[in-house]
N, C-alpha and C positions, 0 to 999 in steps of 0.2 A: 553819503555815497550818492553820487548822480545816477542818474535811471539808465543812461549808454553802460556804465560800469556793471550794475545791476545785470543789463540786457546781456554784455556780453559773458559774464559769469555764469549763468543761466545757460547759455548757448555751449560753454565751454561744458559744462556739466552734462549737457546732455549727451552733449559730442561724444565725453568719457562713456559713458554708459550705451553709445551705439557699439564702441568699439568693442567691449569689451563683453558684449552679447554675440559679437562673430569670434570667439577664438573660440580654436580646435579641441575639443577635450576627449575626441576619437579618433586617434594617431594609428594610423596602419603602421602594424610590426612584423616582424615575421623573423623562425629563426632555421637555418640551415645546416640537416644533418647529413654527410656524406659517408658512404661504404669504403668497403672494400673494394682499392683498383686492381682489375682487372683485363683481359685482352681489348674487352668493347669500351674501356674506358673507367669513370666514377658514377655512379648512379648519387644524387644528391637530391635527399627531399626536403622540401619547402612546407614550413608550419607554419600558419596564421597566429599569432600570439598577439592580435589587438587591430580594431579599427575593424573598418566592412567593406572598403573602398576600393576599388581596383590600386595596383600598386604593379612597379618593377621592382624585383631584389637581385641587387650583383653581387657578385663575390669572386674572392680569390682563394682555391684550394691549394696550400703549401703541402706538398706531400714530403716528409723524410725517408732518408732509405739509409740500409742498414750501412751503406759505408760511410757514412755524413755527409753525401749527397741531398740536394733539394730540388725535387720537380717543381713547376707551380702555372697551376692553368687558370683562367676568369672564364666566366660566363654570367648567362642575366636567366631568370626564369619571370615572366608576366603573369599577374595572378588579376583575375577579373573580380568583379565585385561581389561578395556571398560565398567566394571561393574558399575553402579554409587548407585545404593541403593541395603540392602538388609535386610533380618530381621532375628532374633536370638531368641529362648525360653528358658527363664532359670527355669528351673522347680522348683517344692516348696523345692523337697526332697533336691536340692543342696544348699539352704539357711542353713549358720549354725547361731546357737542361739535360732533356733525357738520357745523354750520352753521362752523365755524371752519377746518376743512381744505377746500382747494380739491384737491389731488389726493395720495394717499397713495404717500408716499415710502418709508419703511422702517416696518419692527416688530419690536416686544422685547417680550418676557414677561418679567415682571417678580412677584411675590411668590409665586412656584411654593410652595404649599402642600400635602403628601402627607399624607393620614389612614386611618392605617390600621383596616379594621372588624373 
């Protein structure tokens, strides 16, 4: 083997081994539980389930109502860093559909989105 080959196999190794000293293994998670909607809106808390990082979490609350109607509003809540819970209102006016629910039955959060800043 020539010593260029050598050198650059060496270099290739090391390269490996920088990269793989900077990956993540403390992933900011979080998960989202929402109440009961009511006049002033949903009240939706925000749990830290992993990581310590400041982060944004989005989401979209599909609310069902009892005539097989669907409400469905998004919102973000921003969590700083050491943060571990935190709580978010989504008001009535940003629910679209509203004309189609007669009285709201359940809800699910649905495309929980974490970003971390």
């Amino acid at each position: 083997m020539k010593l260029h080959t050598i050198a650059l196999a060496v270099a290739l190794a090391t390269a490996g081994l920088a990269l793989s000293a900077c990956t993540v293994s403390d992933l900011d998670a979080a998960r989202v539980d929402c109440g009961t909607p009511g006049p002033h809106g949903v009240d939706c808390q925000v749990q830290r389930t992993g990581g310590s990082g400041s982060f944004e979490a989005c989401w979209d609350l599909v609310i069902a109502c009892q005539n097989g109607g669907e409400m469905t509003g998004s919102t973000c809540h921003g969590m700083a860093a050491g943060e571990t819970a935190g709580s978010e209102n989504m008001p009535v006016a940003g629910f679209s559909n509203q004309d189609t629910c007669d009285v709201p039955a359940s809800g699910k959060v649905e495309r929980l989105k974490i970003t971390s800043r």
